[in-house]
N, C-alpha and C positions, 0 to 999 in steps of 0.2 A: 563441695559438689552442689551444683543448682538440682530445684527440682525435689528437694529433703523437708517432706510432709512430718511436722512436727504433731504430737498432739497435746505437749507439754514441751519444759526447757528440755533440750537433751532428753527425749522420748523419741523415737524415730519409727512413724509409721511404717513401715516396712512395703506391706502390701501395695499402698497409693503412690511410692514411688516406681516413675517408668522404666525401671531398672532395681527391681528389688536385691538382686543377688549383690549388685557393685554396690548399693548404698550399705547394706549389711558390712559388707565387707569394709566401707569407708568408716563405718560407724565405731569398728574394733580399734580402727587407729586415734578415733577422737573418743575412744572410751564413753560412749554413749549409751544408753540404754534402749529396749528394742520394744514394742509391741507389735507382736505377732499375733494375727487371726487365723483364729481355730474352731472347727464345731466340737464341742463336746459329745459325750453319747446318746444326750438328746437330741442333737442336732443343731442347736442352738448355736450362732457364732461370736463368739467372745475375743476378746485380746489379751493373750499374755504376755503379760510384763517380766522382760527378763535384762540381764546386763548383758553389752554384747560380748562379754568377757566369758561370760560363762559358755558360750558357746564357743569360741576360741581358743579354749585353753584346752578342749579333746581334739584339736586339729591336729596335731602331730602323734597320737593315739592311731587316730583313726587315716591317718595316711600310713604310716607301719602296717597297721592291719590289713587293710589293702592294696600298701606298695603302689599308692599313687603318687607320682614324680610330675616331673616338669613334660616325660613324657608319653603321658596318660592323656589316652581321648575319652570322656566319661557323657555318657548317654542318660538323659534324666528327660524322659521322655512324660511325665508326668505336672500339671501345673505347679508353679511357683507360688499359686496360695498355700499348698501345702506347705506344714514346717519341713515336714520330711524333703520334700524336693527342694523346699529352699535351702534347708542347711546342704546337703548335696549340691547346690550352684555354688556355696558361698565356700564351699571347702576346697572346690574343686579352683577355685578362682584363687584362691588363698595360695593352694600347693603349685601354681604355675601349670594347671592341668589346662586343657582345649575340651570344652564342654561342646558336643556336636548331636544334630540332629538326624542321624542316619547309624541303624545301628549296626550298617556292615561294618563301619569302618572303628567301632568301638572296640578300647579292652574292658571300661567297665561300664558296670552298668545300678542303676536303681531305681528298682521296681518292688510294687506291691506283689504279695502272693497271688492276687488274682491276674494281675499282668502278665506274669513269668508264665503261670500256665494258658495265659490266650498267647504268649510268644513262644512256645512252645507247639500249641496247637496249628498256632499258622506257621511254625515252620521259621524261625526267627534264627538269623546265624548270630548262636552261642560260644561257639566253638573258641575254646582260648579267653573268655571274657570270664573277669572278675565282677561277678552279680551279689549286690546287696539288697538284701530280699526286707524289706519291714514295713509295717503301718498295721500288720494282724500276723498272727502267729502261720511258722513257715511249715506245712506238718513234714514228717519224716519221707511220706511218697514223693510229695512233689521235690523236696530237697533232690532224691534219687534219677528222680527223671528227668530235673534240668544237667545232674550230673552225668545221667549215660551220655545227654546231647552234646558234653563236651566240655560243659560251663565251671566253674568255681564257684560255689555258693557259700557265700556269708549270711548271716541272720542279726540280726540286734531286736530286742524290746524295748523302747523306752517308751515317755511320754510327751507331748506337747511341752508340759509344766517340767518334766524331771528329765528334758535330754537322754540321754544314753544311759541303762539301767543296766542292760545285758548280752552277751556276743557272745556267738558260734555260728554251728553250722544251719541247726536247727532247733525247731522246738525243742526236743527232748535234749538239745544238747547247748545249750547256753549256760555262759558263766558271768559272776561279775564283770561290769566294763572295768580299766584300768583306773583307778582311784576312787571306786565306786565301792561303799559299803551296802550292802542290800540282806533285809533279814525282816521273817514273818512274823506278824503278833495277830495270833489267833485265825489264821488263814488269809491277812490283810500283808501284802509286802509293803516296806518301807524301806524311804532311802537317802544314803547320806553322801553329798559327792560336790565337786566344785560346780557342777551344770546344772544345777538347780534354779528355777525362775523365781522371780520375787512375788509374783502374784497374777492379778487381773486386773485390766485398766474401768476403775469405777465399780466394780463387783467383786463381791468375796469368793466366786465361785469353787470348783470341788478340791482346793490344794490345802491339807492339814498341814502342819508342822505341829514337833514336841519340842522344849525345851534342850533336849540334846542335838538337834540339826536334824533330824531326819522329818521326812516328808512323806505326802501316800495322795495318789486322787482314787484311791479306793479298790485299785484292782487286785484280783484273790488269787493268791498263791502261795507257792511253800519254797521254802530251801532250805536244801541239806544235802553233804559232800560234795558243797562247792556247784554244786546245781542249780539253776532258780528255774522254777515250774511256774509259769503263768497260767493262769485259767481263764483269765478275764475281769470285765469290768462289772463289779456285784451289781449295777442298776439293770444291767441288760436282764431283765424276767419278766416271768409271765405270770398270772396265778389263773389255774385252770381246778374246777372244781373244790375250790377254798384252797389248794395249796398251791405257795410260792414257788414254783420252780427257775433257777438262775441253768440259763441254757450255757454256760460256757461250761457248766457240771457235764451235763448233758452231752454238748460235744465231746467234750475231752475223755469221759466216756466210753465214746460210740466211736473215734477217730480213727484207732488200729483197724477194725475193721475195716474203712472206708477205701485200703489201698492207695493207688493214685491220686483219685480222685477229690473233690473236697463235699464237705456235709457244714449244713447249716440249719438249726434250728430255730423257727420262729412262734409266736403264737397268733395264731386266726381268731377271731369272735366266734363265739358259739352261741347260739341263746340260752341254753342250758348249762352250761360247765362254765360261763366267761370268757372261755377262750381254749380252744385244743392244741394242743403242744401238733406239730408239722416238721417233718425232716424234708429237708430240699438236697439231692445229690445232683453230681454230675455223671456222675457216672450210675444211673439206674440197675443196670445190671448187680451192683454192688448190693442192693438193697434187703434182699432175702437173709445176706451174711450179717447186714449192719442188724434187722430186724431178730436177728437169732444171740447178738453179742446184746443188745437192747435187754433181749429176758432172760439174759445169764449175769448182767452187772449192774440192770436199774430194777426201782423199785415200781409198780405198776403205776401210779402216780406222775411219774418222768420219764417212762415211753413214750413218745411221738406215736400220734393215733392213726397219723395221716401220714402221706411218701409222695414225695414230688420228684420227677426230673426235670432237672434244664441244663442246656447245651452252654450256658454262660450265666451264673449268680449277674444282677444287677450292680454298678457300682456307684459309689457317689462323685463328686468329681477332683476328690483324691485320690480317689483309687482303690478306696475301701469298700467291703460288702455293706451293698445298700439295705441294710436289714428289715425298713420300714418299708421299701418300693418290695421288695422279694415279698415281704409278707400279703402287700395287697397283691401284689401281683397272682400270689400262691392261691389268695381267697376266692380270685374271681377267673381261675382257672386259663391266665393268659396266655395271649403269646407265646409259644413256647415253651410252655410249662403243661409236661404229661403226670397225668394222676398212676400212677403207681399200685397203691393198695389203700 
């Protein structure tokens, strides 16, 4: 195939090609190796280096799972710089699916959790559509709510660097993906599977390996009875008055409370404290119940001091919660964003 941005032998930029999904997809048949650009949780964009094998060999996984055929229309309404929408083009491309831009006419679909609920809120025909929900954890409300609209909700966790980690319906209800070992050392999940990347192109960045095969970019979690609990990524914190607080504690938390809606915690500068822990809802009205679950489960040190609402968390242009834009946004009391309490 013309057009295959190398950045090494057999390295195949993925992104710089004008057709990223077909060259991926070319590249499994010449066994090539892939680098994919990704931000980390600092934001940072890096390239993982991975084999295109390893992303190929969950395609028949993840077409069972989904029951995508030849004739599946699958809706990935989200860019192709992400891995997540790319592997979504390149699977769908793979299983003889029609990948279309209109999502009347979809059965499946994949979207981030913040997507689903603005396609929900405007009214988005679900109805009959297999929706795979991932890029940040699914909570159990909105699971519910795209279900009364009609929809089938799949979930997965994985990573950039470690593909496909975890599958169900939702948060509270993910299991190992199919040939995936995954098991916690000391609150850190690790994992062992054929979809593992090999690294970063030119940089060591956040991917461990042990000696046994397993791998971690550090996010905290636990399993047990076949459960895996993710909380998040340990850098995301804040230290406000000399203590560290890791906000994915925080939300995870404050989350049952939150109902439908979603809750995000960031921290603001302070001149005093370094920085105030801030809860962002969508749902404002929800706020007195979050605030009353806050001093019955945290400790006074990781209550949010401050309550924002807004009608839409910021995204990035994956389609993840912009957590750095929310947070200025939150400080300087913008657009759209009502102070609370």
């Amino acid at each position: 195939m013309s057009g295959r941005p190398r950045l090494s032998d057999r390295l195949l930029d993925a992104a710089a090609c004008p057709d990223p999904a077909a060259a991926v997809l070319d590249a499994t048949v010449r066994g090539d190796r892939l680098a994919l650009r990704t931000s980390g949780t600092s934001g940072a964009t890096r390239s993982v280096v991975r084999s295109a094998a390893s992303w190929s060999h969950s395609f028949p996984h993840v077409s069972a799972l989904l029951s995508v055929g030849h004739d599946a229309r699958v809706w990935v309404p989200g860019p192709l710089s992400s891995t997540m929408n790319l592997f979504a083009a390149v699977h769908a491309a793979w299983a003889g699916a029609t990948v279309v831009s209109d999502p009347r006419v979809a059965t499946h679909a994949h979207l981030t959790p913040s997507a689903l609920a603005r396609c929900l809120d405007d009214g988005a025909p679900l109805t009959g559509v297999h929706v795979l929900v991932a890029g940040d954890r699914l909570a159990v409300g909105l699971h519910d709510q795209a279900a009364a609209a009609g929809a089938r909700i799949s979930h997965y966790y994985g990573a950039a660097e470690l593909s496909f980690v975890a599958w169900g319906s939702h948060e509270d209800d993910l299991h190992p993906f199919p040939e995936v070992d995954v098991v916690d050392r000391e609150g850190v999940l690790w994992v062992r599977s054929p979809y593992l990347a090999d690294g970063y192109e030119g940089e060591p960045g956040a991917l461990l390996r042990d000696p046994d095969g397993y791998a971690t970019v550090g996010d905290r979690g636990h399993v047990a009875g076949g459960l895996v609990r993710v909380l998040g990524r340990g850098t995301e914190a804040v230290t406000t008055s000399g203590v560290t607080v890791l906000v994915a504690d925080v939300e995870h938390a404050l989350r049952p409370a939150v109902a439908g809606g979603e809750l995000v915690v960031v921290g603001v500068p302070h001149p005093d404290l370094g920085a105030v822990l801030c809860g962002v809802l969508t749902d404002g009205a929800r706020v007195d119940a979050v605030r009353a679950r806050a001093r019955s489960v945290l400790d006074r040190t990781h209550r949010p001091r401050r309550w924002f609402a807004v009608d839409h968390l910021p995204l990035t242009a994956a389609g993840k919660v912009d957590r750095a834009g929310l947070a200025t946004l939150v400080a300087s009391t913008g657009e759209g964003v009502r102070r609370l309490l």
